[in-house]
C-alpha positions in Angstrom: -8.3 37.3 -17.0 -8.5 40.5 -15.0 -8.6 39.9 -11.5 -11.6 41.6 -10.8 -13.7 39.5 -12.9 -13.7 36.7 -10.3 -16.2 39.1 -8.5 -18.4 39.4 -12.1 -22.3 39.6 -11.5 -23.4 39.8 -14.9 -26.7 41.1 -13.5 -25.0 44.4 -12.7 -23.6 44.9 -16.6 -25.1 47.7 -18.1 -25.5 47.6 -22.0 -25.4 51.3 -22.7 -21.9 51.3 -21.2 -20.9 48.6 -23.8 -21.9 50.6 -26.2 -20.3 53.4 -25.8 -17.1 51.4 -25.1 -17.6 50.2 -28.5 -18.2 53.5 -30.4 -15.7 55.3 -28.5 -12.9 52.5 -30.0 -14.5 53.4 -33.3 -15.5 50.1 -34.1 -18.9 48.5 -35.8 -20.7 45.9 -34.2 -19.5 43.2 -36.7 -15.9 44.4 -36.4 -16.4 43.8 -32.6 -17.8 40.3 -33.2 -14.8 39.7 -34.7 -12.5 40.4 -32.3 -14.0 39.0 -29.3 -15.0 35.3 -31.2 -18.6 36.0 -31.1 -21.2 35.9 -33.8 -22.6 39.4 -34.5 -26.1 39.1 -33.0 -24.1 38.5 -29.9 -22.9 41.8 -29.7 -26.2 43.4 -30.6 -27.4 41.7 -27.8 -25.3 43.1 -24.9 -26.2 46.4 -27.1 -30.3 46.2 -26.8 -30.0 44.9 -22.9 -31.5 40.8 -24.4 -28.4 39.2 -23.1 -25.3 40.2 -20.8 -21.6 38.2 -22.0 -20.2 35.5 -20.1 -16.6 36.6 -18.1 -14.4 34.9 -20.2 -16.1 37.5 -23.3 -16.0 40.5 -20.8 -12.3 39.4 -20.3 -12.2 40.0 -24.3 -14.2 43.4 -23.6 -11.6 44.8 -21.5 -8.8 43.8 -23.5 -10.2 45.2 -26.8 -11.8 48.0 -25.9 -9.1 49.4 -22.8 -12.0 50.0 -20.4 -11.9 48.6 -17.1 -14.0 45.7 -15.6 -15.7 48.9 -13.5 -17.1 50.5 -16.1 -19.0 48.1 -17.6 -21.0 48.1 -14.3 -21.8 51.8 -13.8 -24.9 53.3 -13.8 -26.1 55.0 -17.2 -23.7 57.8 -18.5 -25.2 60.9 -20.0 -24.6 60.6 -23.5 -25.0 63.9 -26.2 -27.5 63.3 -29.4 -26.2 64.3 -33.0 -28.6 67.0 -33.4 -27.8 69.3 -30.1 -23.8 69.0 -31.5 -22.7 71.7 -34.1 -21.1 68.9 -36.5 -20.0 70.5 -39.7 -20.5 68.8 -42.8 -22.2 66.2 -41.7 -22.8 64.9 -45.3 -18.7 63.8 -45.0 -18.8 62.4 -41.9 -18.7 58.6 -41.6 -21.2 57.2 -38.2 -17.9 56.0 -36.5 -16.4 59.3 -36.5 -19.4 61.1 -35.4 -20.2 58.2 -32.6 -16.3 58.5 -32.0 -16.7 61.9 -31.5 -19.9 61.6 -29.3 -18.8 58.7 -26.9 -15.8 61.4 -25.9 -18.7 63.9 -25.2 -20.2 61.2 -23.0 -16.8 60.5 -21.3 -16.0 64.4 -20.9 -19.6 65.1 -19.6 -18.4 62.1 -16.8 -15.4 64.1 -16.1 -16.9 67.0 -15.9 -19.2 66.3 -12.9 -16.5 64.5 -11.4 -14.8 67.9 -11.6 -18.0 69.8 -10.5 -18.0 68.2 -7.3 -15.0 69.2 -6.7 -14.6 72.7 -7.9 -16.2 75.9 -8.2 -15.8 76.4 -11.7 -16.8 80.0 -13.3 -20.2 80.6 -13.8 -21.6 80.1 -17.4 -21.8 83.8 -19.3 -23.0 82.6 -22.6 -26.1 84.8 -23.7 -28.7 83.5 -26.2 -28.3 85.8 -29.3 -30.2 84.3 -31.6 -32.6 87.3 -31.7 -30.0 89.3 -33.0 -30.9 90.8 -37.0 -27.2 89.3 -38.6 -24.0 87.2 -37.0 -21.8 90.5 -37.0 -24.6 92.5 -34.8 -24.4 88.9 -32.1 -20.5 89.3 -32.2 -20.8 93.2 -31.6 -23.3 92.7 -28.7 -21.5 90.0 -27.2 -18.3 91.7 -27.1 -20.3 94.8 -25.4 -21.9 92.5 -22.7 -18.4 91.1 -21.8 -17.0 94.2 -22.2 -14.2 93.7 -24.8 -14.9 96.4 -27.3 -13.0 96.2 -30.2 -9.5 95.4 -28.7 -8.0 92.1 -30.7 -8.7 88.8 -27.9 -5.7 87.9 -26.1 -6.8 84.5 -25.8 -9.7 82.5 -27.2 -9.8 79.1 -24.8 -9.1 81.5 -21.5 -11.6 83.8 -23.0 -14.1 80.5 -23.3 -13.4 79.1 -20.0 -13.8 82.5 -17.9 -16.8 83.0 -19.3 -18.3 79.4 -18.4 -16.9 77.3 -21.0 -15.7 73.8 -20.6 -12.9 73.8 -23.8 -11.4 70.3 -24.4 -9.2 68.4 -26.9 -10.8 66.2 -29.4 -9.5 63.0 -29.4 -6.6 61.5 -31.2 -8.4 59.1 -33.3 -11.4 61.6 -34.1 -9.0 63.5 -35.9 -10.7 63.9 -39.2 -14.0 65.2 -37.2 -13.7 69.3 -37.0 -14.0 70.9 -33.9 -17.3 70.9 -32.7 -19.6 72.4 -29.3 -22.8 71.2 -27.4 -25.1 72.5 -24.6 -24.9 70.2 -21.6 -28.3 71.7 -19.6 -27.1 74.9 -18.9 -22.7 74.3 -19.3 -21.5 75.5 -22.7 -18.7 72.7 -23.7 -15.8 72.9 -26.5 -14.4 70.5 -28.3 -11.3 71.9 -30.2 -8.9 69.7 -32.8 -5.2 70.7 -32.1 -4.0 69.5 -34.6 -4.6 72.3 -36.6 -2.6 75.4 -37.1 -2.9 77.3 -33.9 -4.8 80.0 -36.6 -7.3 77.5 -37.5 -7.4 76.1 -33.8 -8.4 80.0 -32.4 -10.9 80.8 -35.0 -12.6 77.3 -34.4 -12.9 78.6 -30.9 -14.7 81.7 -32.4 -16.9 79.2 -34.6 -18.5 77.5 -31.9 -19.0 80.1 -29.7 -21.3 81.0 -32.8 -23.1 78.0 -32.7 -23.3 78.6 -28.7 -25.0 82.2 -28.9 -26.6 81.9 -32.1 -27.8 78.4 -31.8 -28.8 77.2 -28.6 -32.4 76.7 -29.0 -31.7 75.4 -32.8 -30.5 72.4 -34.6 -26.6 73.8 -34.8 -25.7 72.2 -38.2 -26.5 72.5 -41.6 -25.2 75.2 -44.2 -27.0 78.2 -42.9 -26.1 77.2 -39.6 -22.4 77.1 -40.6 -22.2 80.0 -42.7 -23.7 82.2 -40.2 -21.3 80.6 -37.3 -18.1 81.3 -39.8 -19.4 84.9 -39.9 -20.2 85.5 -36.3 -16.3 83.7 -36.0 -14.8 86.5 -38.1 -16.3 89.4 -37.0 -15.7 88.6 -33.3 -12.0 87.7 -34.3 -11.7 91.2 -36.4 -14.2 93.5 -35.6 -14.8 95.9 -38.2 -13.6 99.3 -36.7 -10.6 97.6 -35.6 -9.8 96.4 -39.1 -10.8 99.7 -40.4 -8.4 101.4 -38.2 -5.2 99.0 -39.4 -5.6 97.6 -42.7 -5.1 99.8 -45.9 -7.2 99.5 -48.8 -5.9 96.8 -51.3 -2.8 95.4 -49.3 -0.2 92.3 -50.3 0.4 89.2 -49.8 3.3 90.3 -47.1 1.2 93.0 -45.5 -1.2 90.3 -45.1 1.2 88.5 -43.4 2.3 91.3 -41.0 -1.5 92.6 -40.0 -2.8 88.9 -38.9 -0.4 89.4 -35.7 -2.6 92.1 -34.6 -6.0 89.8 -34.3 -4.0 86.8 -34.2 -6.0 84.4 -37.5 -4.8 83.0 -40.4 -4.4 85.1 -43.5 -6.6 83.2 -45.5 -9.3 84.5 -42.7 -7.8 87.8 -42.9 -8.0 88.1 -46.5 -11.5 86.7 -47.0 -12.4 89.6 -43.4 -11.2 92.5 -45.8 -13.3 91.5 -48.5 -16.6 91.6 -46.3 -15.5 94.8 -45.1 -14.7 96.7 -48.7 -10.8 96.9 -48.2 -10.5 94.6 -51.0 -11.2 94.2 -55.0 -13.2 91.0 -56.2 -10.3 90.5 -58.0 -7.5 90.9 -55.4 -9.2 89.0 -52.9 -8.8 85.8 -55.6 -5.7 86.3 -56.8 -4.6 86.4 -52.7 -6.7 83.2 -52.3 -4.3 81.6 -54.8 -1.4 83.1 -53.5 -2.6 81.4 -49.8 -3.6 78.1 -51.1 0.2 77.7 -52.0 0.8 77.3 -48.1 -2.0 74.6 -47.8 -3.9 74.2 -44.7 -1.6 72.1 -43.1 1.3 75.6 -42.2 0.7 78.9 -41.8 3.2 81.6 -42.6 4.6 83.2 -39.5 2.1 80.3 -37.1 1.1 82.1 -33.4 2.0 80.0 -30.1 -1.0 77.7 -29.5 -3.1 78.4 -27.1 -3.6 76.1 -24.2 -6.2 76.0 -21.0 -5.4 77.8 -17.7 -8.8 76.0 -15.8 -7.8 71.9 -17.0 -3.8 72.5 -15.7 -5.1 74.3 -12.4 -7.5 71.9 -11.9 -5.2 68.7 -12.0 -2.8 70.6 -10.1 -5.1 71.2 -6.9 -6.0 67.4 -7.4 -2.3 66.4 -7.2 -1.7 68.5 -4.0 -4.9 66.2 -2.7 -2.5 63.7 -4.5 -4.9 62.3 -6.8 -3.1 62.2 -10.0 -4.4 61.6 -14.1 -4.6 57.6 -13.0 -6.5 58.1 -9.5 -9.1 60.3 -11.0 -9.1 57.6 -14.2 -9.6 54.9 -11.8 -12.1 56.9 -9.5 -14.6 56.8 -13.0 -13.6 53.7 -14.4 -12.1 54.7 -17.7 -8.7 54.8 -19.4 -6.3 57.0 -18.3 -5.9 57.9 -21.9 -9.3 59.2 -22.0 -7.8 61.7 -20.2 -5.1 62.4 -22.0 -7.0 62.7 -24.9 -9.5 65.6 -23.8 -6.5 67.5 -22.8 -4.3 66.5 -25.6 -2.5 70.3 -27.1 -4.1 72.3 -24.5 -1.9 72.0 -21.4 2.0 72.2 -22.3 2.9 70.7 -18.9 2.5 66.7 -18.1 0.7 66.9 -14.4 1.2 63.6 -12.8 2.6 61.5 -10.1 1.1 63.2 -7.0 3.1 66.2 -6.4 5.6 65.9 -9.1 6.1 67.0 -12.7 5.2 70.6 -12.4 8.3 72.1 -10.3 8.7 75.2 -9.2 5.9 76.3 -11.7 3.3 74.1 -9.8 0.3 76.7 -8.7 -0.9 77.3 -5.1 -4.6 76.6 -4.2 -4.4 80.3 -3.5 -3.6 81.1 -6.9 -6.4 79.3 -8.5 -7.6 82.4 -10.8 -8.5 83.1 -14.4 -6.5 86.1 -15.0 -6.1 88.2 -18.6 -7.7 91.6 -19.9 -11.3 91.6 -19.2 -11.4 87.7 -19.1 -11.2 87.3 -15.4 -13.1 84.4 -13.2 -12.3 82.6 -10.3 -11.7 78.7 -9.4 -11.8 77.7 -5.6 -12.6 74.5 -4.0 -16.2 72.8 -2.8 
């Protein structure tokens, strides 16, 4: 039995936490029972507040779930609904996955004012263009107001995070749930599955930046809601002039191949981005859909680097020169250190921990702390 438990008050445990301990392991309430030796209406009963568990169950708790004594003590953590996330297909989902996928919203949105404390992160520049006649007319004003034109994006997470946008990794176990984005008050947030092709990875980017601009004041799901997202996606990626001015009428399977380098997508995306624009037959476009599907979703012909965050490695960095490493600030809100690891999960390519070490020569200064790339430029400095 942990050690802190000798200190339990059971007056201080707070049922919403359990809950979201319990989602956020992806397991039902029965399942739960079953593991901790309780009957079932036990464990709906920490849930509703009726009854708190005596320290020999919270010592079963902790051990099943990974959290620490601490956080089944806290005060009430924020905690997203279903219907302000853009979920895709929600039809397929199963209620773990999507409360899997929401109890790491509730743990990121902890992080994230542990890190607003902290920092001064770049200030949101997300504009609401749901007035805006089609998705193609949002992506062409947007890229007007950040001043972009219709050059290719370098990169879409640094893109997202100078502009205001908190961009994390979706957790291991949630998998099988697509990327999906939320308002948090006024902070845009990102959740991105990396383990996708770094293709599908970018344009899922561009998808819920659609659901940001196009849907803030809207439920952001449902088929209308995702069709006009996928469009906004592809003509952000690939605006129209610019794949006017490169692409030739009717191309192949290779030339395919060779043009997606220039706006950095998938071919499939290219191919289906030529047939909105008139640059390819009704015909050609399917017999290049078949000619795709060969590859499978899984690989990608001629894959780009992934893209990874410049704000989350900068961010632990400064912390580890204040030597707080991934564990300290794990400890400091009472959850896993592999909650951690999980929201960064594919978007930083260096391990930052142990205080000062682990990042070498390569380690930034507190001086350095800036969002640099082509018109995608905001600061970082500390509170």
């Amino acid at each position: 039995m942990p050690e802190q438990l000798h200190m339990y008050d059971r007056r201080m445990f707070n049922s919403s936490r359990f809950a979201c301990a319990r989602k956020r392991k992806g397991l039902t309430k029965s399942a739960l029972a079953t593991l901790l030796g309780v009957e079932l209406r036990s464990v709906s009963a920490y849930e509703s507040g009726d009854t708190v568990p005596r320290r020999e169950v919270l010592a079963r708790i902790i051990e099943v779930t990974g959290f620490p004594p601490e956080f089944f003590s806290g005060d009430d953590l924020e905690e997203p609904t279903p219907d302000a996330v853009s979920f895709r297909a929600m039809t397929k989902m199963t209620a773990r996955q999507r409360d899997m996928a929401l109890t790491q919203g509730t743990i990121c949105i902890h992080l994230g004012k542990f890190i607003e404390e902290r920092f001064e992160l770049p200030k949101v520049d997300i504009p609401d263009l749901s007035y805006e006649s089609t998705p193609e007319a949002a992506s062409e004003t947007l890229r007007r107001h950040w001043g972009i034109g219709a050059l290719p994006v370098h990169n879409m997470i640094h893109l997202l995070e100078a502009r205001g946008t908190r961009v994390f990794s979706l957790a291991i176990d949630a998998r099988e749930v697509d990327a999906f984005s939320m308002w948090r008050s006024e902070t845009p947030m990102v959740f991105l599955n990396t383990f996708k092709t770094s293709e599908h990875s970018r344009y899922d980017a561009a998808h819920e930046l659609g659901h940001l601009v196009l849907h803030r004041h809207a439920q952001p799901h449902g088929p209308q809601a995702e069709r006009e997202a996928n469009a906004f996606a592809s003509s952000f990626l690939m605006p129209r002039s610019s794949v006017l001015a490169h692409a030739r009428r009717n191309p192949t399977f290779d030339e395919l191949v060779k043009l997606k380098k220039i706006w950095k997508v998938s071919v499939a995306a290219l191919n289906y981005r030529l047939h909105t624009v008139g640059l390819t037959s009704d015909w050609l476009y399917r017999n290049l859909c078949i000619e795709i599907a060969k590859y499978g979703r899984e690989q990608e012909p001629n894959e780009i680097p992934r893209e990874t965050s410049q704000l989350l490695p900068k961010i632990f960095a400064a912390l580890q020169e204040d030597t707080l490493s991934r564990s300290d600030v794990a400890r400091a809100l009472a959850i896993p250190r592999s909650e951690i690891e999980q929201l960064m999960f594919g978007l930083t390519l260096t391990a930052l921990e142990g205080g000062r070490k682990g990042m070498g020569s390569a380690r930034p200064q507190r001086s350095q702390l800036r969002l640099v790339g082509a018109k995608e430029m905001g600061t970082i400095s500390r509170n």
